[in-house]
N, C-alpha and C positions, 0 to 999 in steps of 0.2 A: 156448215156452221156460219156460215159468213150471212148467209140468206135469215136464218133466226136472230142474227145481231141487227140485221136490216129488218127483222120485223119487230124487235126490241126496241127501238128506236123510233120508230113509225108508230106503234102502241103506246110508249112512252110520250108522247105529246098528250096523249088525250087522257094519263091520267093524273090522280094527284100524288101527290109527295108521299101520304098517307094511306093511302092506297098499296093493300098488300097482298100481291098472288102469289098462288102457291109454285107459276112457273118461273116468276122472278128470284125467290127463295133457292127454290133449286138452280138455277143459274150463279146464285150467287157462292152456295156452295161449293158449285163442282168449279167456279172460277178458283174461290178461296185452295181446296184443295190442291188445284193445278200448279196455284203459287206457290204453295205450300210445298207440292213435290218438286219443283223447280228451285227452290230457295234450299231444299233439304238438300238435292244433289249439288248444288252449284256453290252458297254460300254458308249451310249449316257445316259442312261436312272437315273445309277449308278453316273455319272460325274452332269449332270444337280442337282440331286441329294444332292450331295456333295457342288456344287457350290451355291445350295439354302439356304445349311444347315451353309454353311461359312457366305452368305448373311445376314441371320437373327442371327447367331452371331458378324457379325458388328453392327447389328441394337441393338441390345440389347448392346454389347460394349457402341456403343454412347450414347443410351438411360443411362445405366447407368453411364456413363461419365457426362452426361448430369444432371442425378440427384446428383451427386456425387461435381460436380460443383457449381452448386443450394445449396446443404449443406454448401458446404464452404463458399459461398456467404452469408449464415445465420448465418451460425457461426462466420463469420467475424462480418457482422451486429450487432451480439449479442455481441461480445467481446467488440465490440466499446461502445455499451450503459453500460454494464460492465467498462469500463477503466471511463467511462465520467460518470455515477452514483459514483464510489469509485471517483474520482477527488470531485467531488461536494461535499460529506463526506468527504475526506479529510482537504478540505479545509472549514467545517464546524466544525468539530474537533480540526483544529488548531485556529478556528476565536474564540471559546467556550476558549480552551484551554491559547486562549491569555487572554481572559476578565476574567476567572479567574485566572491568574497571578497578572491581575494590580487590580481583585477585593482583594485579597488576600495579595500583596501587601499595597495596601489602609488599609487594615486591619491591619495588620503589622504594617505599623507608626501609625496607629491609637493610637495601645495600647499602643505602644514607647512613645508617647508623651503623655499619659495617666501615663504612668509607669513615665517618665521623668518629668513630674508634680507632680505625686504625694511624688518623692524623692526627688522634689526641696521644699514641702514644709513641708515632713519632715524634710530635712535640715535646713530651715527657724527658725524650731519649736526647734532643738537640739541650732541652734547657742542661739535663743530670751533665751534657759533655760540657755545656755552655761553665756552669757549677763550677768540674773540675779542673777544666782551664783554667779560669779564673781564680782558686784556689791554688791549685799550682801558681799562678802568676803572683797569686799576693803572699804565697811563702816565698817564692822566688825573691822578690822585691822585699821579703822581710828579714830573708837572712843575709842579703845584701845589706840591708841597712843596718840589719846586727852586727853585720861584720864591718861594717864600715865605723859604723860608732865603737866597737871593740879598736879597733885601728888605732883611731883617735884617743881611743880611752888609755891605749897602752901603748899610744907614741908610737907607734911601730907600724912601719909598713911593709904590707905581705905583698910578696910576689903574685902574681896571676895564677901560676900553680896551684902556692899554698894556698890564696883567695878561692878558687874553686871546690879545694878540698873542705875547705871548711862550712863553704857553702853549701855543698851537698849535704854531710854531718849534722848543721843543723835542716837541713829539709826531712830528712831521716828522722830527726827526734821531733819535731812538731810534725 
């Protein structure tokens, strides 16, 4: 081989650029080929290779993209029945929470007016005693001073005794 590349060389000065044989052709072939099988074992086979290995890291890329997507879409989902369950509670807590305010409430003036009655009729009970003390006190103080003006009126003065007895008498008839 080395000897036809020395005589490729040697013939090639004397022709021109334009100049086309049919043993340069085939040279040029079986060179193309050679590189051709040289590049197929060496760097076709290695690139393919690589280009597969990139391939099926896209596919997994998407693929987990894809489940990774799917989760959020679930997790969304789920958050949402989470926010709308705690709304429902919430607002089952505040509807409890109100009816025991106004039941609580209700109870409150209940006793109020339980309490508020029963001080109106202790008050009742102090003035009716208030009343008859004081009643008592101004017949007291009346038949005293009936008996005292009787006294006077008939010059005569009564013992303590009789002054009592009489006093009673009239508390008895008034």
């Amino acid at each position: 081989m080395g000897s036809l590349i020395t005589a490729m060389i040697a013939s090639a000065g004397s022709l021109s650029v334009i100049d086309i044989k049919g043993e340069m052709v085939l040279w040029t072939w079986v060179t193309f080929f050679i590189v051709l099988i040289l590049l197929y074992k060496v760097a076709w086979k290695p690139i393919l290779s690589m280009l597969d290995k990139r391939e099926q890291f896209l596919r997994d890329s998407v693929q987990t993209a894809e489940k990774v997507q799917q989760e959020m879409d679930d997790m969304a989902a789920t958050r949402r029945r989470h926010e709308a369950r705690m709304e429902e509670e919430l607002k089952d807590s505040i509807a409890r929470s109100r009816k025991a305010a106004a039941e609580a409430a209700r109870a409150i003036e209940h006793k109020a007016k339980e309490e508020a009655q029963i001080l109106y009729e202790n008050a009742q009970r102090e003035i009716r005693a208030a009343e008859e003390k004081a009643t008592a006190e101004l017949r007291r103080q009346s038949a005293e001073t009936a008996v005292a003006l009787a006294a006077r009126i008939l010059d005569q003065e009564l013992d303590e005794a009789r002054n009592r007895l009489l006093n009673d008498k009239l508390l008895k008839e008034v």
